[in-house]
N, C-alpha and C positions, 0 to 999 in steps of 0.2 A: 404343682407345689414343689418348691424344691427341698430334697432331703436332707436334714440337718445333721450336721458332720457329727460323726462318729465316738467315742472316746470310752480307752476300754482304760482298767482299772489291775494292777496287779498288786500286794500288801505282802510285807515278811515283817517277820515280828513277832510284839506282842500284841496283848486285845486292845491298848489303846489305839495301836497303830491303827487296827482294824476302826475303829470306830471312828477314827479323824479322816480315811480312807472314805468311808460315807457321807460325813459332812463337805467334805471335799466335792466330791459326787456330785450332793445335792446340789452346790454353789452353782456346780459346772452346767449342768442338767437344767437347773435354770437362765442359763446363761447363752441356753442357744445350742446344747449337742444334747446328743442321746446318749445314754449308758448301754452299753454291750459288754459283750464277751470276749476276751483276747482272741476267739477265733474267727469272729464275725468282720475279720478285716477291717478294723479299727481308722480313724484318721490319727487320732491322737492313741498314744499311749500314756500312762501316770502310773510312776514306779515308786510305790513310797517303802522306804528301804529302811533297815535294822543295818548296826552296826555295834551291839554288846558282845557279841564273839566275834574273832578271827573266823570260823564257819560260817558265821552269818554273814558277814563282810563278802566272804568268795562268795558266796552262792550269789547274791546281789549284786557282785560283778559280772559273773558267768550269765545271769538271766539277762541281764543288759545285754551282752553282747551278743548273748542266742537271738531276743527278741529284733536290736538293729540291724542284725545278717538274716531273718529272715519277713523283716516288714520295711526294707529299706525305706518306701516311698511315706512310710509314717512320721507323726511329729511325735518325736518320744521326751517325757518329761520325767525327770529323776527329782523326786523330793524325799524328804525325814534325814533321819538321824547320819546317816553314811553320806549324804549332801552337806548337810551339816556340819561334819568336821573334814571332808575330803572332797570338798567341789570341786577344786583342779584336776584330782583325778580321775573323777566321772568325765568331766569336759574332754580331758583324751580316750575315752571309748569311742571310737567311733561310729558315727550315726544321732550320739547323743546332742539336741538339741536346745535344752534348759534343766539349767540345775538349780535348784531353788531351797536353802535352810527351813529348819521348821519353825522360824518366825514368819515365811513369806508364804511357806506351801496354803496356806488357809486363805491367802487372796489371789490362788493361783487364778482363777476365771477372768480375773481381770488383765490378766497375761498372753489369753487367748485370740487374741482378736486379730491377731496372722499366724497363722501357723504352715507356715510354709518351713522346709528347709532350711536351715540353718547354714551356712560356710562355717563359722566359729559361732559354737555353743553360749547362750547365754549364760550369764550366771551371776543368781540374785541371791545373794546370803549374805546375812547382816551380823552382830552380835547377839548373838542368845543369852551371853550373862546378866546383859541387862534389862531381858523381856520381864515386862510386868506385868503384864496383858493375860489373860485368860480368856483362851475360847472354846467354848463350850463345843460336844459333839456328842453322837449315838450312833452304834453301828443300827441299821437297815437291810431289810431282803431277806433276814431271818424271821417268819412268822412267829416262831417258840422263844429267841432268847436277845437281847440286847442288851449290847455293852456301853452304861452310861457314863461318859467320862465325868469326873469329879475334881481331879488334882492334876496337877503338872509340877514338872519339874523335881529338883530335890537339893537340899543343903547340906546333906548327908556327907557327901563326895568319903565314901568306901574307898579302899584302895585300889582294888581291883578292879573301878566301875567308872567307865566313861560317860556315863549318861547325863550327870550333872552340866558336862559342859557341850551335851547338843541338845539339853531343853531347860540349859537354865535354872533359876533358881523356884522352889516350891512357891507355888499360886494357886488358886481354888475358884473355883462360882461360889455361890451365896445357897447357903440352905433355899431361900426361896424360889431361883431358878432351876434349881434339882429339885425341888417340888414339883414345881410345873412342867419341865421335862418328862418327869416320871410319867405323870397324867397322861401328857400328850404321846408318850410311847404304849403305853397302857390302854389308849383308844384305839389305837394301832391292830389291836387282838394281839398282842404279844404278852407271854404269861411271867416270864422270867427276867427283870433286870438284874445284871450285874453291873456292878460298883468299880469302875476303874481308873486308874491314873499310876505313876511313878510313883507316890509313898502316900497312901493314900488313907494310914492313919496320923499324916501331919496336916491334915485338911483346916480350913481356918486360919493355917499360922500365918500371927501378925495381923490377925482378926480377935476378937469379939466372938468367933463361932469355933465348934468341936464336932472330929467327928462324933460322936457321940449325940452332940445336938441334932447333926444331921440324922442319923437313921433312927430316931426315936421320929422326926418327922415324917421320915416316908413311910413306917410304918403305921401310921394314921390315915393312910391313901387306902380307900376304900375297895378302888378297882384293879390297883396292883392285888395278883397275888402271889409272886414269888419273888424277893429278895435275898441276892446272895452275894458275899462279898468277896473281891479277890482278893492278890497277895497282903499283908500287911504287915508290917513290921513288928515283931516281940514285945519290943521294948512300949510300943504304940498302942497296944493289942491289954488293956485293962479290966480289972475285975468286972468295971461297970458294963461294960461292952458285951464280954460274954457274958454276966447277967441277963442282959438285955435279950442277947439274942436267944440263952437259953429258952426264955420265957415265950418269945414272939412267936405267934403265929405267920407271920410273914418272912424273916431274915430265915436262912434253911442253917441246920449245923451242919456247918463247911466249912476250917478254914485253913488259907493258906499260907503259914507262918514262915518264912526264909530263916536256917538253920547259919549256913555255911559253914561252917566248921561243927566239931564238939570238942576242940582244943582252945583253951583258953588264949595260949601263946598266939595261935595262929588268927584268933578272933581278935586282939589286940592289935595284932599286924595290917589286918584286914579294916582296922577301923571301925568295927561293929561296936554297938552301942550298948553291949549284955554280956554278964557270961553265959557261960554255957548250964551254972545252977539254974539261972534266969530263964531260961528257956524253958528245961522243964519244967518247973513249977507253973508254966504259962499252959503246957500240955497238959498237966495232970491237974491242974484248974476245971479247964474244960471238959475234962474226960471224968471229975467228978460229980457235971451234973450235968453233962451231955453224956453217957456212956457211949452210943454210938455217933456221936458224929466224927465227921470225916477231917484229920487234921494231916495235912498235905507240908513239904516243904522242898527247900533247895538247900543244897548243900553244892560245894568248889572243891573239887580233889587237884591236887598239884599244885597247891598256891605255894610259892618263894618260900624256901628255907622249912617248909612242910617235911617233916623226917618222918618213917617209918613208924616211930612210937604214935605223931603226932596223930598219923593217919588210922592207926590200929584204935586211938582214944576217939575218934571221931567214930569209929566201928560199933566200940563197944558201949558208947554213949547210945547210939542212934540205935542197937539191936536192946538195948531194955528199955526204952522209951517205946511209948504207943502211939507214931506216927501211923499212919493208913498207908503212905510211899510217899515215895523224894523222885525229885527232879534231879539227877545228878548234871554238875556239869565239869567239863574238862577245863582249868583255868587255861587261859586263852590273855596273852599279853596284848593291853592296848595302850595307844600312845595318850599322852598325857596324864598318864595315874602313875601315883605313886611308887604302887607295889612294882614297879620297873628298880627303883632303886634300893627292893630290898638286898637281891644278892641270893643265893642259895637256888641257884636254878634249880628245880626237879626233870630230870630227862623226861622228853614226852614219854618215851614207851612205860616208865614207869607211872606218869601219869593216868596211861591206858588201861595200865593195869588196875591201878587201883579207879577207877571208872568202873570199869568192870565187874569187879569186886561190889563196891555198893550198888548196882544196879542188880546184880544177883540177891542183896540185902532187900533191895525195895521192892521186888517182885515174892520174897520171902513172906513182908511184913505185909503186901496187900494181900497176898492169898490169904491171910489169918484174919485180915479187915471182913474178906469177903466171905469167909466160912462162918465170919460171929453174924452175918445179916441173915444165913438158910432161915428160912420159917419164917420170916417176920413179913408181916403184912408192910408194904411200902407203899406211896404216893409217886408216880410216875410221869412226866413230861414225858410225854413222845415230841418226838423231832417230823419235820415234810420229807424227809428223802427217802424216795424207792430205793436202797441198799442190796440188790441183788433175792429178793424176793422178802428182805427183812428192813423192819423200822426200828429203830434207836432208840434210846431214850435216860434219861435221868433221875432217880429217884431224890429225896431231898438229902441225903446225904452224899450225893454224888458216887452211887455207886452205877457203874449201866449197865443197859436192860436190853434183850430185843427179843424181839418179839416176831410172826408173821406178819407182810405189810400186808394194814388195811387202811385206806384211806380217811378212813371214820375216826382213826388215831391221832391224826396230826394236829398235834398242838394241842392234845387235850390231855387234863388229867385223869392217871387213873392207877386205880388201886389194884396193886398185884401182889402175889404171894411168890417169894422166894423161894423159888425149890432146886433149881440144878443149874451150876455154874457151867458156862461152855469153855471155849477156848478161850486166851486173851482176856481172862478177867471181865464175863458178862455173862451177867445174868441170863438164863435163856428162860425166858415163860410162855404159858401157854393162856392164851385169853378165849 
């Protein structure tokens, strides 16, 4: 019998990428090749790439060219976001043999059926502003957690943010296919769905449906037992919602609210949809009847015409607010947005430094998250991976756990008592 060709799989990003990276998979998988390992000498490669930072951009060049210098005789395929606004440029990597936008990557299989070397690179990319289409995915291969896409796209267009124009404009599935998704994940033995997409409390628009509609539905699924939601927007992020989730036995308190600034001036430049009053009131909402959940955020240091005061207000806003920790990032200029044409360059090194700065902020404000959980009785996911004699794991406030690995742990929940924080912000207990 002969052995069907090969195709390994590599993802940068975020958790959508990861989960359209799966349904990808599956297309392919059934389509005639096997899923492997990038080490297992692959026939095919599929590189679905990020391009929201300049870092993220290099690195998914750099991996391209490691991977075609050392798998020469492979067929290597560039798809997502970084395909999507820079096809030409991947085309001159060489070795690279198709490049495909994130409107095509989802019928990549149908692409397949020579895969031989290439002389000059395919290249299949279309417009994205006018995709209307919604396709549905889930990440797979994690027994404990899956990311169910919900949203795409965004109308948003921030200034700083190129993503509007390599996924288009915001589109959704239907409450009742994320119903049924859910289930069918949920049969899987997988205990944790998260809830993903690019704004993904704009779900429904230009429908009839809310998020809101939606996770009052999946919370009536029997066999899921843990629902949790990723990033969301403020402005999106409603009394009725955290109501909702305060109350639920199913949705965890956890959320991930994008800050970006805590300068009004600079939130106005940026295009955000809130001040920065608005914000907190959104944190100290939740934190009125969730006291300990876990409220996460991002914030951009060195965005255009950002001054010193701006950046100290952004400090002093985010050091008496009760986030858990922030995702700092380094603004990172990209083509076609706006905030090119603000003016007021901030030099990188000062950028760096103030990077710096609140990342010392956020490792301040999680040790104070993780000193208020000592003693408290928590509910635990443990994760499958042997970790050097220890297993992982998530409590429902997303603070983590580990523990000695026993194999009896995996994927199962359980109840642990907080007693001694280790290195790195983890809980160490003993079962």
């Amino acid at each position: 019998m002969k052995e069907l060709p090969k195709a390994a799989f590599i993802t940068f990003g975020c958790k959508l990428n990861y989960s359209e990276t799966s349904e990808i998979a599956k297309s392919i998988t059934e389509s005639g090749f096997q899923r492997v390992k990038a080490s297992e000498n692959p026939d095919v490669f599929i590189i679905n790439t990020c391009l929201v930072t300049k870092n993220a951009e290099s690195k998914c060049r750099r991996i391209i060219g490691q991977i075609t210098k050392a798998s020469s005789k492979a067929f290597v395929v560039v798809v997502g976001c970084y395909s999507q606004m820079k096809a030409e440029e991947i085309a001159a990597i060489s070795g690279v043999d198709m490049v495909m936008g994130n409107k095509e990557k989802h019928n990549l299989a149908g692409y397949l059926t020579n895969i031989e070397k290439k002389i000059r690179p395919v290249i299949i990319n279309s417009d994205i502003k006018i995709e209307n289409n919604f396709t549905p995915s889930c990440s797979v291969g994690d027994r404990t957690r899956s990311f169910l896409k919900i949203q795409d796209g965004c109308d948003y267009f921030c200034s700083y943010c190129v993503i509007p124009h390599v996924r288009g404009r915001s589109r959704s599935d239907t409450v009742k296919n994320i119903v049924e998704n859910a289930k069918q994940i949920s049969a899987t033995g997988v205990k944790e769905i998260v809830l993903t997409g690019v704004n993904i409390g704009n779900f429904g628009a230009g429908t009839n449906e809310k998020f809101y509609d939606l996770i009052k539905e999946l919370d009536k699924i029997d066999d899921v037992e843990r629902l949790r939601i990723s990033s969301i927007e403020p402005n999106l992020l409603t009394n009725e919602i955290i109501e909702f989730v305060s109350s639920s036995k199913k949705f965890l308190p956890h959320f991930h609210i994008p800050l970006q600034s805590g300068s009004n001036k600079i939130l106005k430049l940026m295009n955000r949809k809130y001040e920065k009053e608005f914000y907190g009131e959104r944190v100290r909402k939740i934190k009125s009847i969730m006291p300990q959940c876990c409220v996460a955020t991002d914030v951009i240091v060195g965005f255009p015409s950002e001054t010193e005061n701006d950046f100290m207000e952004t400090y002093d806003f985010l050091d008496k607010l009760d986030v858990s920790y922030m995702h700092v990032f380094t603004y990172s200029e990209r083509e076609n947005t706006t905030a090119l044409k603000i003016g007021n360059i901030v030099p990188v090194s000062e950028r760096t430094k103030r990077s710096r700065t609140l990342h010392e902020l956020s490792d301040k404000k999680k040790k104070y998250f993780y000193e208020q959980q000592r003693g408290k009785i928590a509910e635990v996911l443990f994760e499958s991976k042997n970790n050097d004699g220890f297993i992982y794991g998530f409590t429902e406030n997303y603070v983590k756990i580990k523990a000695a690995f026993n194999a009896e742990l995996i994927n199962k929940i359980v109840k642990v008592k907080l007693r001694e924080i280790a290195d790195d912000f983890i809980y160490d207990v003993k079962l």
